[in-house]
TORBARO-947228 format. One line per field, with one value per residue: residue number from 1; x, y, z of N, C-alpha, C in turn. Coordinates in steps of 0.02 Angstrom, whole numbers, plus 50000, padded with zeros to 5 digits. Layout:
nr = [NUM,...]
n.px = [X,...]
n.py = [Y,...]
n.pz = [Z,...]
ca.px = [X,...]
ca.py = [Y,...]
ca.pz = [Z,...]
c.px = [X,...]
c.py = [Y,...]
c.pz = [Z,...]
# end
This chain:
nr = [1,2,3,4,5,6,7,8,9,10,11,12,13,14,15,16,17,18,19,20,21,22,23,24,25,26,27,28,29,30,31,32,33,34,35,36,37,38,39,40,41,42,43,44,45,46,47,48,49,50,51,52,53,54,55,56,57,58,59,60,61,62,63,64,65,66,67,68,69,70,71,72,73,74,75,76,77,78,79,80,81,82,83,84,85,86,87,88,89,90,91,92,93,94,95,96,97,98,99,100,101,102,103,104,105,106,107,108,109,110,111,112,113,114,115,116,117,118,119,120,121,122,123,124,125,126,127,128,129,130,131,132,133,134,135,136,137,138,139,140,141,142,143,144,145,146,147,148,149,150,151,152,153,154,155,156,157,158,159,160,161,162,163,164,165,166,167,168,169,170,171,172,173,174,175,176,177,178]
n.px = [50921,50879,50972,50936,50973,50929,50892,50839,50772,50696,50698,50609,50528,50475,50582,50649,50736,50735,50769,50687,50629,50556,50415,50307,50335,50373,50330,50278,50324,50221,50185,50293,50311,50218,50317,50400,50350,50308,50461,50475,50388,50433,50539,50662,50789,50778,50844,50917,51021,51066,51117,51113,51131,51079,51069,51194,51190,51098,50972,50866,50878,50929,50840,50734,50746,50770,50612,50550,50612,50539,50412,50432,50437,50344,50216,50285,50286,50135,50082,50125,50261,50417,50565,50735,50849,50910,51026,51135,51230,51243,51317,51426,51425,51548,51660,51750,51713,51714,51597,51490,51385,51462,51553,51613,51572,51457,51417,51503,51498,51380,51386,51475,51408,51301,51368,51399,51432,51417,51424,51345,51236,51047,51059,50972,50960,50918,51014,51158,51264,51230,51223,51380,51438,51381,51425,51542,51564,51562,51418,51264,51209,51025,50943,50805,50699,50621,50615,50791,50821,50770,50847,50990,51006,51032,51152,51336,51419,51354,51316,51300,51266,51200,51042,50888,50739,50570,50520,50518,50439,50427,50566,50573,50472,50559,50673,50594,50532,50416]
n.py = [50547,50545,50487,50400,50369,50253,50187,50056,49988,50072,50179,50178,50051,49998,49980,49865,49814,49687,49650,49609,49488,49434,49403,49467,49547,49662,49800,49946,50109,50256,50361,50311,50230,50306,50398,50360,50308,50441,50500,50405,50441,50552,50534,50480,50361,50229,50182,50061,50031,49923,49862,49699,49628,49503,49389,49344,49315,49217,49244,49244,49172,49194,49167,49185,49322,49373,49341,49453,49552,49546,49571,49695,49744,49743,49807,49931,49951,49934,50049,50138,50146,50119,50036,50014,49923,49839,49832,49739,49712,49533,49519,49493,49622,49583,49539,49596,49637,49745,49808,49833,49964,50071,50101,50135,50054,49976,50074,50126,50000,50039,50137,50102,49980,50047,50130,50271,50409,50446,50587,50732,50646,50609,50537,50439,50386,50326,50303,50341,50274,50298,50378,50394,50316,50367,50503,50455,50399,50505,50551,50659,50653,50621,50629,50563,50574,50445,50286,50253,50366,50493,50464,50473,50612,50669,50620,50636,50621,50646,50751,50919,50968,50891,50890,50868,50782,50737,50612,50516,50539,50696,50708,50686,50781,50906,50891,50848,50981,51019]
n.pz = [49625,49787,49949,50100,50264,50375,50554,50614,50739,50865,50782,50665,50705,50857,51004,51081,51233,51278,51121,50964,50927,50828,50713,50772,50867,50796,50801,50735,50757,50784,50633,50568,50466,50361,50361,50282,50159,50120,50102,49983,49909,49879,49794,49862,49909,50010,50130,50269,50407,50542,50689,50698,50835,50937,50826,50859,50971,50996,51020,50922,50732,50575,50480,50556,50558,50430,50417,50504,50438,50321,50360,50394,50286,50198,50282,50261,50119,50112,50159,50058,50030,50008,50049,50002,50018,50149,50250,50388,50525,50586,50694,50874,50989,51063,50967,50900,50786,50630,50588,50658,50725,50815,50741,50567,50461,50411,50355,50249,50181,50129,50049,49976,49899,49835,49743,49788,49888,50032,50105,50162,50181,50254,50404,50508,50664,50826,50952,51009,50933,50835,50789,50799,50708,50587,50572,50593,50456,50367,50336,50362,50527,50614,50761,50818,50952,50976,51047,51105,51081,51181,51307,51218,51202,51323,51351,51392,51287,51167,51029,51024,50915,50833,50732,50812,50831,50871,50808,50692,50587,50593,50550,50448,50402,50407,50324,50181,50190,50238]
ca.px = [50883,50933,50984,50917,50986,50870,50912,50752,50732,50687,50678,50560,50486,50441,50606,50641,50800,50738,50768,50642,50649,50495,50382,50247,50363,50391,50284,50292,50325,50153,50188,50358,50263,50198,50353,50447,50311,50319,50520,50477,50338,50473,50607,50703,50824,50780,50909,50902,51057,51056,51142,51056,51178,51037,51076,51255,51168,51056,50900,50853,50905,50927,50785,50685,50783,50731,50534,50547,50608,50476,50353,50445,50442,50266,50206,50297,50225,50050,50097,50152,50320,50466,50630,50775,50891,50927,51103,51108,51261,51222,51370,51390,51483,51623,51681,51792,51685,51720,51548,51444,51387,51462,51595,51566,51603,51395,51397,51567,51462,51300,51430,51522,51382,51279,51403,51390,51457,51383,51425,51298,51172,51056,51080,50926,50971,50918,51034,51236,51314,51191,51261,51444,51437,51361,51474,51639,51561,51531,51368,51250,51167,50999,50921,50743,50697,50583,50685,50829,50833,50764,50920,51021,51010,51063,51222,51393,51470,51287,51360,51234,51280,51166,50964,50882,50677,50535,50500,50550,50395,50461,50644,50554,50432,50601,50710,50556,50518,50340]
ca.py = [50519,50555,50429,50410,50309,50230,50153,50026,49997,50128,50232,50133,49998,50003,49950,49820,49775,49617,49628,49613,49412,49381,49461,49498,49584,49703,49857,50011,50177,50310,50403,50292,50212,50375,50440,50319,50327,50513,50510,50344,50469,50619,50500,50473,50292,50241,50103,50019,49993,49904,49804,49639,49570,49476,49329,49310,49297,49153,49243,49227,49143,49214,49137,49242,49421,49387,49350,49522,49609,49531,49593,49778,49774,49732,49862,49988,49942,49919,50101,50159,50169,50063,50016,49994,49897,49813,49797,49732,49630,49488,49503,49528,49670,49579,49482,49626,49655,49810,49852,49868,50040,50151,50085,50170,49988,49970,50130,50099,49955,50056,50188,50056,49940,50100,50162,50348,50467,50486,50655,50759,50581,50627,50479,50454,50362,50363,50304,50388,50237,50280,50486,50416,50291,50424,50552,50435,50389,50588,50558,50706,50596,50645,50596,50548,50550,50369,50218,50262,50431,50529,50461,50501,50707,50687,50575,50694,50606,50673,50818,50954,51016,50852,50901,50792,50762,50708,50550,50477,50563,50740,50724,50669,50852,50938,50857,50873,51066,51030]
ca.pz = [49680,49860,49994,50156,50284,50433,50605,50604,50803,50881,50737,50616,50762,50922,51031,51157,51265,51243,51080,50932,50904,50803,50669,50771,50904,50772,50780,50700,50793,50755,50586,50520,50397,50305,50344,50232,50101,50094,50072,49924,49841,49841,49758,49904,49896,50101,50142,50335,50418,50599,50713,50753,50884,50926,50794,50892,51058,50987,51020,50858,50705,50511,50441,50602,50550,50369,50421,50528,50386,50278,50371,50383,50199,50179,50290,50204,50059,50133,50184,49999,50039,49985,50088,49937,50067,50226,50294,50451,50532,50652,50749,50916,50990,51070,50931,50844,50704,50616,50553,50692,50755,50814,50707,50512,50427,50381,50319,50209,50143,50088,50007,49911,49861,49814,49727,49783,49920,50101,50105,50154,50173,50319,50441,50570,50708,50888,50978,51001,50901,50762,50770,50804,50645,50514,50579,50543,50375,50330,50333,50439,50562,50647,50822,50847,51017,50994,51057,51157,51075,51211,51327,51200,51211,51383,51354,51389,51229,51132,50994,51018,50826,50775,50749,50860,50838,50923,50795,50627,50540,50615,50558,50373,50385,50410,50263,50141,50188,50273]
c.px = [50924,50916,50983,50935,50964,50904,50857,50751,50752,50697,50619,50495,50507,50538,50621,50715,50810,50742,50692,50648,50589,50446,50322,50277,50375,50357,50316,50272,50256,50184,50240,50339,50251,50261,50407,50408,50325,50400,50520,50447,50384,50534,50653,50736,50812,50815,50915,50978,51046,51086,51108,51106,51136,51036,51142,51234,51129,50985,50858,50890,50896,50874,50736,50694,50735,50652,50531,50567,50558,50423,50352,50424,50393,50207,50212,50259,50147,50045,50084,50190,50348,50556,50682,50827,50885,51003,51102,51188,51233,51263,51367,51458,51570,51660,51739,51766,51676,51666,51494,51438,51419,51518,51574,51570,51524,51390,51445,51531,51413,51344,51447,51486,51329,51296,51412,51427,51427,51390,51368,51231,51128,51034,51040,50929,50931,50958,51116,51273,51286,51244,51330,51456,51427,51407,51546,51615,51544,51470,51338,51189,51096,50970,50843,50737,50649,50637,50732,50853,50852,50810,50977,51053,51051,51127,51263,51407,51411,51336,51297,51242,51191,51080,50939,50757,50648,50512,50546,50503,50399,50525,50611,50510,50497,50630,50671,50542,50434,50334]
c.py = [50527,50502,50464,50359,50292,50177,50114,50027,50041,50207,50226,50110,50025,49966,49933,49804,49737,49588,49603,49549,49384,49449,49486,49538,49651,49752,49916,50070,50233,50349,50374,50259,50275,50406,50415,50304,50407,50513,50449,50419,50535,50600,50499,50401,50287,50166,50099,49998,49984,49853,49736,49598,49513,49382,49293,49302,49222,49179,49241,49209,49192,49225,49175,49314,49411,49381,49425,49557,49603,49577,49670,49795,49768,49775,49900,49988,49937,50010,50153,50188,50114,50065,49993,49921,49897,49802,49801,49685,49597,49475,49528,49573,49650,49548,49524,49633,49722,49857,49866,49931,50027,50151,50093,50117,49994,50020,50143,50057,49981,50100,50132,50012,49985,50146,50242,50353,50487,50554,50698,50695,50562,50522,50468,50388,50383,50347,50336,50349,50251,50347,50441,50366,50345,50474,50525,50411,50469,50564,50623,50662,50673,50614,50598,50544,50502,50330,50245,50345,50476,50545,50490,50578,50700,50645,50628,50694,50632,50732,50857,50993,50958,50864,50857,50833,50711,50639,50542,50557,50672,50762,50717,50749,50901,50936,50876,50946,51048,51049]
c.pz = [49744,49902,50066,50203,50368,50476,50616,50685,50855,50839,50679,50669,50816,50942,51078,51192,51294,51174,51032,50901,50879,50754,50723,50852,50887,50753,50779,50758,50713,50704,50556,50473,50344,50316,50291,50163,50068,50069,49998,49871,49841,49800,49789,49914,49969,50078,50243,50340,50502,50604,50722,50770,50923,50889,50856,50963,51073,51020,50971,50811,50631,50482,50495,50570,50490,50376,50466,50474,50339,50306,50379,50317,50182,50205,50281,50172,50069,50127,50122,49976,50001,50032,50033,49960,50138,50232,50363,50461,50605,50698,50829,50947,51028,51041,50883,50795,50675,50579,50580,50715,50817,50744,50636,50460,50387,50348,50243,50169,50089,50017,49950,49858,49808,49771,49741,49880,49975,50122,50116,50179,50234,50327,50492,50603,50801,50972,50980,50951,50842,50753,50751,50706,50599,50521,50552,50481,50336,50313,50394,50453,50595,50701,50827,50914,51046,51040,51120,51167,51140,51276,51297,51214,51266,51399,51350,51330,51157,51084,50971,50944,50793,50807,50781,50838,50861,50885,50713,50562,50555,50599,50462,50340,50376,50341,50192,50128,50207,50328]
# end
């Protein structure tokens, strides 16, 4: 079974820089649904990692994150997909915490609890901390240009080696061979 590893906002959902503090804040970007069904119905393991600095800001609380993921995971599934995992930390970035992106600590996690080998494990992100994370975990990251993506490309620190597409459900036609 192959492993897939997903940046949820702005690669999954719709994102805000106000932050996504509530289930019904949380909408789905056009085609990421079927595109996370289609990688479930080819036997693909999809696992979610994301920051939510968010909790450490106090714009939302735990018991909020987990009803937003509820409702990710239920749309999937509405979808006839499946999500295997969420890792997410709630920290916030000036606190020294060694597993937020860009930093490859979440990705260290999926490896270890997963037992297997990022090597090769494409990595779809759309913002630079998503690329610079998958890249220090040997993972090969890819860029959507939803979310903050489309900034992305044009960042200096950007590494034009990594494929970059126009959505989630675009980087999933590639990977598959459609």
């Amino acid at each position: 079974m192959q492993l897939i590893i997903l940046d949820r906002d702005g690669v999954i959902n719709e994102d805000s820089d106000e932050f996504i503090k509530s289930p019904t804040e949380w909408i789905p970007i056009r085609g990421s649904l079927e595109a996370i069904a289609r990688l479930h119905r080819a036997g693909w393991r999809v696992v979610v990692a994301t920051n939510q600095s968010g909790v450490a800001r106090q714009l939302f609380d735990l018991d909020t994150l987990a009803r937003i993921h509820e409702t990710m995971h239920r749309r999937v599934i509405e979808s006839g997909g499946l999500i295997d995992a969420v890792f997410f930390r709630p920290r916030g970035t000036d606190d020294g915490w060694r597993c937020l992106k860009p930093l490859p600590g979440m990705f260290h996690d999926i490896a270890e609890r997963l037992h297997t080998d990022l090597q090769g494990v494409p990595a779809i992100g759309d913002s630079l901390r998503d690329i610079q994370a998958a890249q220090a975990a040997g993972a090969s990251p890819m860029l959507v240009k939803t979310g903050k993506g489309f900034g992305t490309v044009s960042h200096p620190d950007f590494d034009p080696q990594v494929p970059v597409f126009n959505d989630l459900y675009g980087a999933v036609n590639q990977l598959l061979g459609n």
